[in-house]
C-alpha positions as CSV (number, residue, x, y, z in Angstrom):
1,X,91.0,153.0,214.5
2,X,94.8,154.1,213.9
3,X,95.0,154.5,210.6
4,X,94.7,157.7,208.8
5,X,90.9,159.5,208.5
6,X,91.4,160.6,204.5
7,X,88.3,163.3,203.6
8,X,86.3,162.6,200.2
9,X,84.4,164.8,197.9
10,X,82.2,163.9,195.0
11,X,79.5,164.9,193.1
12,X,76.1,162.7,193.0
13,X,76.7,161.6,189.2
14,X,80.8,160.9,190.3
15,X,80.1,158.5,192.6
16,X,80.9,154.9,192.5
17,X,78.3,152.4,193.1
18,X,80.1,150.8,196.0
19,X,80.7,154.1,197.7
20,X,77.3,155.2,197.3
21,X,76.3,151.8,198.7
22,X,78.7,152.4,201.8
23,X,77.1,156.4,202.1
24,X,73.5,154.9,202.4
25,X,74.0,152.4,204.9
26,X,76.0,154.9,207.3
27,X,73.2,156.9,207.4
28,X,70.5,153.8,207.6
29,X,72.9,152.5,210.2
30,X,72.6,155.9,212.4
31,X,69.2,157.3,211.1
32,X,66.9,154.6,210.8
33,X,68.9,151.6,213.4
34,X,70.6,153.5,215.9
35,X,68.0,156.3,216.4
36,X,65.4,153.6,216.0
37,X,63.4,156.0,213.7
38,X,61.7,154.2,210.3
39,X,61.5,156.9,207.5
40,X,62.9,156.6,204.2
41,X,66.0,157.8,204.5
42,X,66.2,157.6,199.9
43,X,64.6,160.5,199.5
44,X,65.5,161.0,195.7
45,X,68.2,164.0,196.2
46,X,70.9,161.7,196.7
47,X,71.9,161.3,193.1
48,X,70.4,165.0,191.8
49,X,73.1,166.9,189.9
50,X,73.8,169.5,192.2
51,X,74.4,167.0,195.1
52,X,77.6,166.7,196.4
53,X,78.7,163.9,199.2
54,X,81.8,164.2,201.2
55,X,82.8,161.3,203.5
56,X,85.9,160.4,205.7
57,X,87.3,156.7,205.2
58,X,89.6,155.1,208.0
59,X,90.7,151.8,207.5
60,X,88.3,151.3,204.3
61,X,85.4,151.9,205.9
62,X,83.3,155.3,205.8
63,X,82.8,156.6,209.2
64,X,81.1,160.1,208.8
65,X,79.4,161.4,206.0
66,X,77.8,164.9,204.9
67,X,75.2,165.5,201.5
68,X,75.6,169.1,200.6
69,X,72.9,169.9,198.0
70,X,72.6,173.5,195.7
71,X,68.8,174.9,196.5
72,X,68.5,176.8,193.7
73,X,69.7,176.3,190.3
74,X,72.2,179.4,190.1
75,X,74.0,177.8,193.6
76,X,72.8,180.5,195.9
77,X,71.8,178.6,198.6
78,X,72.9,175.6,200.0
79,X,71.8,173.0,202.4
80,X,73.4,170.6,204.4
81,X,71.8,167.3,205.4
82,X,72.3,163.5,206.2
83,X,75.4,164.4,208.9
84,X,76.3,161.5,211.0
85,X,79.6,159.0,211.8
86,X,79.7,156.3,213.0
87,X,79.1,155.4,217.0
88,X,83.1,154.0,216.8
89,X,84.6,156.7,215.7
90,X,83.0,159.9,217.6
91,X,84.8,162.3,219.4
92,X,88.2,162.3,216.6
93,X,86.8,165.8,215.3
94,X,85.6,164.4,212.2
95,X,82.1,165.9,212.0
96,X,84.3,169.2,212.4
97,X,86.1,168.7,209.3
98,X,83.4,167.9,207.0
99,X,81.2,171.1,208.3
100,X,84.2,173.2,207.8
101,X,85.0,171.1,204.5
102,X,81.2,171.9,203.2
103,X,81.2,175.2,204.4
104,X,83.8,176.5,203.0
105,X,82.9,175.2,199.4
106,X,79.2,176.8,200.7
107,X,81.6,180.5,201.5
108,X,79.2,183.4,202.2
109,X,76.0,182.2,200.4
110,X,73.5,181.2,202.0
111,X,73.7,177.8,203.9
112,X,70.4,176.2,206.2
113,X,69.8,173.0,207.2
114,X,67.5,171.0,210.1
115,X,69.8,170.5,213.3
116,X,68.2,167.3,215.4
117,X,67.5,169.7,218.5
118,X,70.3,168.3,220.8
119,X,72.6,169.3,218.8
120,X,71.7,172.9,217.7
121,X,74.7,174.4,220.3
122,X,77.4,171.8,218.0
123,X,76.3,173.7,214.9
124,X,76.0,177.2,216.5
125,X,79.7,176.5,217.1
126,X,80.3,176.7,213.0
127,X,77.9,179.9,212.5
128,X,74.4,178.6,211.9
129,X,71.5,180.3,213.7
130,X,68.1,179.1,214.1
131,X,65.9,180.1,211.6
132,X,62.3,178.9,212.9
133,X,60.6,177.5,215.4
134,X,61.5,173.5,216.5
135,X,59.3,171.4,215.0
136,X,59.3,167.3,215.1
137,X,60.1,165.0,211.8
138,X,59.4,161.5,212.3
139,X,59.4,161.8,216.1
140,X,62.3,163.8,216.4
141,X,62.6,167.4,217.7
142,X,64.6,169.7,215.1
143,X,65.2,173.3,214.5
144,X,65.8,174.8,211.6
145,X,68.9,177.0,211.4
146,X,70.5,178.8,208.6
147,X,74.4,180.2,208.4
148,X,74.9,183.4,205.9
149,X,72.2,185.4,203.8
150,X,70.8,188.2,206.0
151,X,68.9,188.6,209.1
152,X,68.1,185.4,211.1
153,X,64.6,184.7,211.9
154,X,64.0,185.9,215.2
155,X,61.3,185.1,217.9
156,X,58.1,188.4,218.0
């Protein structure tokens, strides 16, 4: 990969069919083939109107990808979900830039999402705390962790 990584935004509704297309199988690619985990991955938020998808394209392929969703309907909270790239193209910082891409559209409101539990320390890096105990979604250990709003949940 030498060309440049370019970062993409949309809303759910903006999206093309063949981007959409090339967003679902990233994740199916990572999520369901790579991590050897059957779930189903279209979960119906995907194309919800306060969905927004941001990707990174190199060479004309999408090799990360982010879903930022509103959790309320006055967009007071937020939550990230669906993070992954590609095998190839790890390790170039991209995951980096969509968090901070998301989170800065997020600012100070309220942000969680469910970290896979291996890699709770990358997102600690970008502000997120846990915000619960781990627990295990189709066999994999996550935490829940949340970035903004108050108090953290904390251990009694």
């Amino acid at each position: 990969m030498t060309a440049t990584a370019a970062l993409h935004r949309a809303w759910a509704l903006d999206l093309d069919l063949r981007t959409l297309y090339d967003l679902l199988r990233l994740r199916v690619d990572v999520f369901v083939v790579e991590q050897a985990c059957p779930y189903p991955e279209l979960d119906g938020r995907d194309l919800l109107p306060g969905t927004r998808h941001l990707w990174i394209e190199q060479d004309g392929q999408v090799v990360c990808t982010l879903r930022l969703m509103e959790e309320h309907d006055d967009g007071s909270s937020y939550r990230i979900g669906r993070l992954c790239t590609r095998p190839d193209a790890r390790g170039h910082g991209h995951t980096t830039r969509l968090l901070r891409t998301a989170l800065a559209e997020v600012g100070s409101a309220p942000c969680r999402l469910s970290a896979q539990s291996h890699l709770v320390d990358m997102y600690a890096k970008h502000g997120f705390t846990p915000d619960g105990e781990e627990f295990i979604e189709d066999g994999i250990p996550h935490v829940p962790m949340r970035r903004g709003g108050g108090e953290p949940w904390r251990e009694v």
